[in-house]
C-alpha positions as CSV (number, residue, x, y, z in Angstrom):
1,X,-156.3,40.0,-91.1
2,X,-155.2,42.8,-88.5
3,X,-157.8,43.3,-86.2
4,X,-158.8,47.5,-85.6
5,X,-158.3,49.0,-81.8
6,X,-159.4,51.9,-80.0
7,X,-157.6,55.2,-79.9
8,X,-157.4,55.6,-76.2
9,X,-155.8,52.1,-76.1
10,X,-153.2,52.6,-79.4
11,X,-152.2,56.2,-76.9
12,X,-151.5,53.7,-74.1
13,X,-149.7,51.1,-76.0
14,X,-147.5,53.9,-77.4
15,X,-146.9,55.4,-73.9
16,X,-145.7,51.9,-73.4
17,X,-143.2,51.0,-76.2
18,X,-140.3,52.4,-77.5
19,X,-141.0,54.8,-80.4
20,X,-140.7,52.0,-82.6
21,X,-143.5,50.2,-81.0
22,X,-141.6,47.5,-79.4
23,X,-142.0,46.8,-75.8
24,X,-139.2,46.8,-72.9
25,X,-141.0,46.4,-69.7
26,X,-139.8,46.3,-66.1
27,X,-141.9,43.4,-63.9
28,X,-142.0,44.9,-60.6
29,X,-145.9,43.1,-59.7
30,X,-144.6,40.2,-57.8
31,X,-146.1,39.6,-54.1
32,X,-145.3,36.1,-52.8
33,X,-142.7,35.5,-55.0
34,X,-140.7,38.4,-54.2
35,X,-141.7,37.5,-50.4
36,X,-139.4,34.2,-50.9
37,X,-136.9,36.3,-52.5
38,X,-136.2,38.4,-49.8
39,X,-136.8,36.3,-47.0
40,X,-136.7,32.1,-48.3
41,X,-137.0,31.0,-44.5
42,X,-139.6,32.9,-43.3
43,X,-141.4,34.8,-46.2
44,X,-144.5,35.5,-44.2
45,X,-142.5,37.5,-42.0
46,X,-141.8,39.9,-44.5
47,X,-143.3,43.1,-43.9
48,X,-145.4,45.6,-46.1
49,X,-142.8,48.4,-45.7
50,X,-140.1,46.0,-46.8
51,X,-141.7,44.9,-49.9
52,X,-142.4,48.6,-50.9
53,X,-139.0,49.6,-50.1
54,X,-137.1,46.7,-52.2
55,X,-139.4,47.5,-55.1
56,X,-138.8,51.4,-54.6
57,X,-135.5,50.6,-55.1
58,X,-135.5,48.3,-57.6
59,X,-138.2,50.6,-59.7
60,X,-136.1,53.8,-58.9
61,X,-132.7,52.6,-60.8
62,X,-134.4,50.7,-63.7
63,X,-137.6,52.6,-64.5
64,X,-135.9,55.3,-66.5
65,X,-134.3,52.7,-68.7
66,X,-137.7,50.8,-69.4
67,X,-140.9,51.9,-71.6
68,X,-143.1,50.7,-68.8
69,X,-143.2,49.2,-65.2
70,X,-145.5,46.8,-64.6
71,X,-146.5,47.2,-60.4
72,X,-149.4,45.6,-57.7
73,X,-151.8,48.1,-56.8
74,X,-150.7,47.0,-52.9
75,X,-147.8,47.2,-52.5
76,X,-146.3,49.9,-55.0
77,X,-148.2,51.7,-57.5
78,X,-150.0,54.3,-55.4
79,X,-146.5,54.0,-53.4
80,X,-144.3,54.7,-55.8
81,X,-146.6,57.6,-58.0
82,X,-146.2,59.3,-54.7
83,X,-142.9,61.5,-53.1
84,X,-140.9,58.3,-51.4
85,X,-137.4,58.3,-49.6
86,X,-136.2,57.3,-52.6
87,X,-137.0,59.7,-55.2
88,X,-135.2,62.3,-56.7
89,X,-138.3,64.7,-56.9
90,X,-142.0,63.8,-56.4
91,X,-142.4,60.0,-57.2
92,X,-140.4,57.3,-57.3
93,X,-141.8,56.1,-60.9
94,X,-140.5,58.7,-64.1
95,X,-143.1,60.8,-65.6
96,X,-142.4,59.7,-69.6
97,X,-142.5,56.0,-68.1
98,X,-145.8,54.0,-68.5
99,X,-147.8,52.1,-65.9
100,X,-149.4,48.8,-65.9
101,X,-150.9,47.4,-63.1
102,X,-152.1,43.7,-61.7
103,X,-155.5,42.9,-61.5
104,X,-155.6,39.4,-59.8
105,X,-154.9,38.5,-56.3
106,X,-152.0,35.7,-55.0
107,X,-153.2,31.8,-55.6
108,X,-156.0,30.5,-57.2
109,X,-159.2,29.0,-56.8
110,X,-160.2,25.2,-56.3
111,X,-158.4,21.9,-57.5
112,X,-154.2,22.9,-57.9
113,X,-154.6,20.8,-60.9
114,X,-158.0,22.7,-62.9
115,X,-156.9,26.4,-61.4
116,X,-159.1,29.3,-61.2
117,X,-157.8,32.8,-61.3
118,X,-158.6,35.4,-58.4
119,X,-159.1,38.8,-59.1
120,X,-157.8,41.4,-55.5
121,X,-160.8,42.5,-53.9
122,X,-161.6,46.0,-54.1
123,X,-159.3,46.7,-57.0
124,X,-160.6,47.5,-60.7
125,X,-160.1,48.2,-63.8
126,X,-162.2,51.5,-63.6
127,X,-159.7,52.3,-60.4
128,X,-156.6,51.6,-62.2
129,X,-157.5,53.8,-65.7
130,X,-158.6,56.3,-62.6
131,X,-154.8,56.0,-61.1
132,X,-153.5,57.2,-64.6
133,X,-152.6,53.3,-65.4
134,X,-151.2,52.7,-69.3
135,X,-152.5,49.3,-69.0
136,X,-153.9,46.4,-67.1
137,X,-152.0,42.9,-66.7
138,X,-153.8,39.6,-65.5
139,X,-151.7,36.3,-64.4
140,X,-153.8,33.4,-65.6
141,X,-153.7,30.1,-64.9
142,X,-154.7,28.2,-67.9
143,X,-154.5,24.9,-69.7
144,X,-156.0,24.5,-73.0
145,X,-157.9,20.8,-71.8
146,X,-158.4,21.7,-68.5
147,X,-162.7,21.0,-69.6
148,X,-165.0,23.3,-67.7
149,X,-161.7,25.0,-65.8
150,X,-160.8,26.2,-68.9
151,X,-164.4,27.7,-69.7
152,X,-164.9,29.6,-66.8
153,X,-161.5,31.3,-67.1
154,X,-162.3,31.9,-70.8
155,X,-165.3,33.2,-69.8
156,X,-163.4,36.0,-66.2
157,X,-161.0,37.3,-70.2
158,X,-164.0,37.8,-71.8
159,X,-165.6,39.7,-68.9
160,X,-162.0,41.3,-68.4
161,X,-162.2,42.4,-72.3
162,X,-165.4,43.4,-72.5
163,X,-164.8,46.1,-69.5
164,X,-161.2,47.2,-70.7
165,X,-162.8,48.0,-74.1
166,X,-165.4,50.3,-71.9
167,X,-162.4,52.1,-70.5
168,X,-160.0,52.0,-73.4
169,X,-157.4,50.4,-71.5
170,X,-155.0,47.8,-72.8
171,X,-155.6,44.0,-71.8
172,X,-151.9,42.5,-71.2
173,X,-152.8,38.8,-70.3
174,X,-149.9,36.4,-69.0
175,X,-151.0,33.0,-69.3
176,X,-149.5,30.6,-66.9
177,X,-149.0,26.7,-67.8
178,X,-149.9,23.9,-65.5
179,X,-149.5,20.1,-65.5
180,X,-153.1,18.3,-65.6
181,X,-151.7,15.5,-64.1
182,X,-151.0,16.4,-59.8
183,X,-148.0,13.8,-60.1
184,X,-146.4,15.9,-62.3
185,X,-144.2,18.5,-61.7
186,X,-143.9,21.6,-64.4
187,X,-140.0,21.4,-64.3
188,X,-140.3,18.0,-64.7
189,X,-139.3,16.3,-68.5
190,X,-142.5,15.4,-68.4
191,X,-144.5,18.0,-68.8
192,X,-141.5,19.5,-70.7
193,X,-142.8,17.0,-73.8
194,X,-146.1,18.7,-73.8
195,X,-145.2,22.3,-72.6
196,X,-145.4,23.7,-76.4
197,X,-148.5,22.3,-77.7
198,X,-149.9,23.6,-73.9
199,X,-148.6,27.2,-74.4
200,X,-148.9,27.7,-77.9
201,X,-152.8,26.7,-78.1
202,X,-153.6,28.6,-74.9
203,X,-152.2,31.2,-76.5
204,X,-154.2,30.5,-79.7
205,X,-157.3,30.8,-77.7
206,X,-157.1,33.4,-75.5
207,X,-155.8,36.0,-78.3
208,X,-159.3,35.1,-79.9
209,X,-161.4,36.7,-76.8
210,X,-160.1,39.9,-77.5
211,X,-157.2,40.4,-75.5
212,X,-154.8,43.2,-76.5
213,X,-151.3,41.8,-76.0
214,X,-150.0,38.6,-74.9
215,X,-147.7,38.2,-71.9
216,X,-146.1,34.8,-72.7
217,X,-144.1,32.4,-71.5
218,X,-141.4,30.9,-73.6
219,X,-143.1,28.1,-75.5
220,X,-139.6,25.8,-75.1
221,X,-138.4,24.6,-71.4
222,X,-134.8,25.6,-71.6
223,X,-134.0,22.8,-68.7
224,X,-135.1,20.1,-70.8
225,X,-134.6,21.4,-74.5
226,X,-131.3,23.7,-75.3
227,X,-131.6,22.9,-79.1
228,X,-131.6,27.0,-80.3
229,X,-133.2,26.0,-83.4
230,X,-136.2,24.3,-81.4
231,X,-136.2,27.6,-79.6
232,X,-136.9,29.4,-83.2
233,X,-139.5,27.0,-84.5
234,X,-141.7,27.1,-81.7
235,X,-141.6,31.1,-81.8
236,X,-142.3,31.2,-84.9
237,X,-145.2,28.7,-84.4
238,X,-146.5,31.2,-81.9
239,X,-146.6,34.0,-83.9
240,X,-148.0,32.0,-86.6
241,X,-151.0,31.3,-83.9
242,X,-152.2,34.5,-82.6
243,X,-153.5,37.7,-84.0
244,X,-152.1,39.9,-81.4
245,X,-149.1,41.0,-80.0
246,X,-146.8,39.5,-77.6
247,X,-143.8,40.2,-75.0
248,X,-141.9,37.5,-73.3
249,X,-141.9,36.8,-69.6
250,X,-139.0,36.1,-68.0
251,X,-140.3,33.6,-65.8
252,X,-137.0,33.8,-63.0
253,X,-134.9,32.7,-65.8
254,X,-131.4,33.3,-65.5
255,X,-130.2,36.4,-67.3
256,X,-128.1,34.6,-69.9
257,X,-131.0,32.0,-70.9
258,X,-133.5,34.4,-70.6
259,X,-131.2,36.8,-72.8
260,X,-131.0,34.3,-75.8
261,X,-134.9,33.7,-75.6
262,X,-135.5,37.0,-76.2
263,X,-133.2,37.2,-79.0
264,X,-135.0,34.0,-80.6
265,X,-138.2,35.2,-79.7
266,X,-138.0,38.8,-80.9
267,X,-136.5,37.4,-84.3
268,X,-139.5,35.2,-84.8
269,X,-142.5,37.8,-84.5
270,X,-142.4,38.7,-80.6
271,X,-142.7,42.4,-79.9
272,X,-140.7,42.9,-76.7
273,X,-140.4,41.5,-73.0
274,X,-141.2,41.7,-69.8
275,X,-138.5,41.5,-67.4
276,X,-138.3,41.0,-63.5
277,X,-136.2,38.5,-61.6
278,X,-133.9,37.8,-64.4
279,X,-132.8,41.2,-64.2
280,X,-133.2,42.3,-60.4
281,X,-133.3,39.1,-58.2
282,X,-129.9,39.7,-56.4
283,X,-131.5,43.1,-54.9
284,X,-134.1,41.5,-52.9
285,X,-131.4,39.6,-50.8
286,X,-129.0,43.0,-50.3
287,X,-129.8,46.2,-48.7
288,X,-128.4,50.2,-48.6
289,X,-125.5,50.4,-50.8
290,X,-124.6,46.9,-51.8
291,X,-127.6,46.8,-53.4
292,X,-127.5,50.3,-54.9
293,X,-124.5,49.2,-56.2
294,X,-126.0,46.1,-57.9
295,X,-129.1,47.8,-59.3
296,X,-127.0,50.5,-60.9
297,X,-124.3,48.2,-62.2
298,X,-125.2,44.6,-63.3
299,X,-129.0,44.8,-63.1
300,X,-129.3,48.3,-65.0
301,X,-126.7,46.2,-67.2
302,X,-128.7,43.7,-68.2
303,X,-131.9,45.9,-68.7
304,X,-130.0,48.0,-71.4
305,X,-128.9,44.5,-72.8
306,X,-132.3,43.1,-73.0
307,X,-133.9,46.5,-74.7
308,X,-130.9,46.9,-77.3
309,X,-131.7,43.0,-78.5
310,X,-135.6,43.6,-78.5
311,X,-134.9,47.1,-80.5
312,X,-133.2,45.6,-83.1
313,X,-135.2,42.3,-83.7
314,X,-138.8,43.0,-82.3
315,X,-141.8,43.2,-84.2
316,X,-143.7,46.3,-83.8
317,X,-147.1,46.1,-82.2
318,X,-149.0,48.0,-84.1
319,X,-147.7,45.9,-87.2
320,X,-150.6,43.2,-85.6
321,X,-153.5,46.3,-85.8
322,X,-155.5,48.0,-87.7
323,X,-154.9,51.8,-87.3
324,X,-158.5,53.6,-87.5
325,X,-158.9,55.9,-90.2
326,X,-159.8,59.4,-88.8
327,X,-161.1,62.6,-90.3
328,X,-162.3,66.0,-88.8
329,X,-165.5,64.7,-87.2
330,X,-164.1,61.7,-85.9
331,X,-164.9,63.3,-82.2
332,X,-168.9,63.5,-83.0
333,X,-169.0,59.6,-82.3
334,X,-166.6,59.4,-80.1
């Protein structure tokens, strides 16, 4: 059974999807990943200035095409809401383009191997709905029999819910997999064998606390598993799981795998992506017009590619929601 939703939140979902209510979302939110990007020596010599200025660039030739950017709240959204070197006018980020931003901080708490997630200090959902934000996104490390690691981050989403349902703000929660085993690595065939059960059911509870759309990763480790038809029946399992929404992460995928995932995915129930480093990763490493060149050429190339695919086989969010009936009092108890 669809499950009802606000009308502050449906207006923020729409602002973030294409008028057919499927999602094509720029990832522009990275922090120590996109420090190893531009710098794999040295990342912690990478300066504040030069992470704003690769995402300025990266946001300013790929923002028009996408429904929504997703940003950090240090690094670029208040950056890139206000007039930059880069912009045309006043803003670096396009008016009719919708904002999420992150809520949690780099790392995680405690044991690598029972994670906790952090949320950045000083930072807030009540801020972010203040900075005109569309949205809020959380990265959460999870595993589904991870014991009492598992409750208290069950417990931060239900928090998280319970406060974005105060402000009418859509929830977009990425859960991130983990190996509960520290002698095993996540790319590893390994943890490859247990990968869907692991995403699938974290998925299957988290989408019960509430949570407006899932951020997901793909359910099917393309290193280990290139069977297309596996692909299918694990996406359609996921679907089959959840009572909510969800857009696929692209995870630094490369552009072709990532391309066909969200093909597969979008054909079996999934309602869009979220795309970063399988789109832009060759701009963090250039500079001035070699990367200009790039951005406006192969990545705004692959952008257009990924939102044509996810236009014609994505499932509309709202298809997973029960639109509220309204009449002319509905304001009264508002």
């Amino acid at each position: 059974m669809a499950q009802s939703i606000s009308l502050g939140k449906i207006r923020s979902l729409q602002a973030c999807s294409t008028p057919e209510g499927v999602f094509a979302i720029l990832a522009a939110d990275h922090r120590d990943a996109l420090r190893v990007q531009i710098n794999p020596q040295s990342p912690e010599r990478v300066t504040g200035p030069e992470m704003t200025s690769v995402k300025m660039a990266i946001v300013s030739h790929l923002a028009p095409q996408a429904t929504a950017v997703l940003l950090d709240p240090v690094y670029s959204a208040a950056q890139l809401i206000a007039c930059g070197p880069l912009a045309s006018a006043c803003g670096t980020l396009p008016g009719h383009v919708g904002m999420l931003t992150a809520l949690e901080e780099q790392g995680y708490l405690g044991d690598p191997y029972a994670r906790q997630t952090l949320m950045l200090e000083g930072w807030s959902i009540e801020k972010a709905k203040r900075l005109g934000a569309n949205g809020v996104k959380v990265l959460l490390f999870y595993h589904p029999d991870a014991g009492e690691a598992t409750e208290r981050q069950d417990q931060l989403v239900s928090t998280l819910v319970e406060e974005c349902h105060h402000h009418e703000i859509p929830f977009f929660l990425e859960p991130i997999s983990y190996p509960l085993d520290p002698h095993m690595d996540k790319r590893s065939a390994e943890f490859a064998a247990t990968r869907r059960r692991v995403v699938i059911e974290s998925a299957r509870r988290l989408s019960k606390l509430g949570i407006d759309v899932l951020k997901v990763e793909f359910p099917v480790d393309a290193r280990h598993d290139a069977d297309r038809a596996s692909w299918a029946d694990a996406c359609a399992e996921l679907t089959e799981a959840i009572n909510v929404p969800w857009a696929l992460l692209s995870a630094d995928e490369a552009f072709e795998v990532f391309r066909d995932q969200v093909e597969i995915a979008c054909k079996a129930g999934c309602s869009g992506f979220l795309a970063g480093r399988a789109v832009w990763k060759e701009a963090a490493t250039l500079r001035g017009d070699p990367q200009t060149r790039f951005l406006k050429s192969g990545a705004s190339k692959r952008f257009a590619e990924l939102k044509e695919v996810a236009q014609l086989h994505g499932k509309p969010w709202y298809r997973c929601y029960q639109m509220p009936q309204i009449n002319e009092s509905w304001y009264r108890g508002y």
